[in-house]
C-alpha positions as CSV (number, residue, x, y, z in Angstrom):
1,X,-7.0,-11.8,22.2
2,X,-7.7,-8.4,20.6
3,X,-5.9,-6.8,23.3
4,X,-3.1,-9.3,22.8
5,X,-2.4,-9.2,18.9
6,X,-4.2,-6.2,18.1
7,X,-6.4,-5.6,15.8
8,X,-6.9,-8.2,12.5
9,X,-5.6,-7.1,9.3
10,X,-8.2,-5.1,7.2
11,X,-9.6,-6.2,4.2
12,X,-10.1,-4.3,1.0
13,X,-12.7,-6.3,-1.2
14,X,-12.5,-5.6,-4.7
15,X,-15.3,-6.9,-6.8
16,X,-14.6,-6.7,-9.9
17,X,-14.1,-9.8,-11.2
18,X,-11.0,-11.4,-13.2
19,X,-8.5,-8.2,-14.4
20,X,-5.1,-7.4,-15.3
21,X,-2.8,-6.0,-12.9
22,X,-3.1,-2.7,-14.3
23,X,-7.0,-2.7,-14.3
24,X,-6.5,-3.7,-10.4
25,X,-4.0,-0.7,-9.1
26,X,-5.4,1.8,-11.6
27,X,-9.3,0.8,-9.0
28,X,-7.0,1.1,-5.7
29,X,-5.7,4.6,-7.2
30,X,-9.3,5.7,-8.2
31,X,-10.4,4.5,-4.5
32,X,-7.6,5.7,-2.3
33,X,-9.3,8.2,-0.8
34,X,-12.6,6.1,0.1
35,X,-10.3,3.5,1.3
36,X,-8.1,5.7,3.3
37,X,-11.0,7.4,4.4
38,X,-13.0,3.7,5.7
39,X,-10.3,2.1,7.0
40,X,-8.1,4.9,8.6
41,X,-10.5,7.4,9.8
42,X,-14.2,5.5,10.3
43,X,-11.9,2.3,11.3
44,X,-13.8,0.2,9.7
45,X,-12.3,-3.3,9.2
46,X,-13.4,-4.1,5.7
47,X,-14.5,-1.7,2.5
48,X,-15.8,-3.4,-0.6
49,X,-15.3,-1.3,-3.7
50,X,-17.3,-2.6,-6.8
């Protein structure tokens, strides 16, 4: 089936309980380059940032 559909969508885990929106883009913009680095480069399907 992987050959078929590809690969499934990659997850980014963010643990950090109930936040704003604000709280949430500003710990994807602090992460970018861990996350870009996980899931692009190491292809890794999920990266949990805490």
């Amino acid at each position: 089936m992987n050959l078929i559909y590809g690969q499934p969508p990659k997850i980014i885990w963010l643990k950090m309980g109930n936040q704003s929106k604000a709280a949430t883009i500003k710990v994807l913009v602090d992460n970018h380059l861990k996350i870009k680095q996980a899931l692009l480069t190491e292809n890794q399907d999920c990266i949990e940032i805490l």
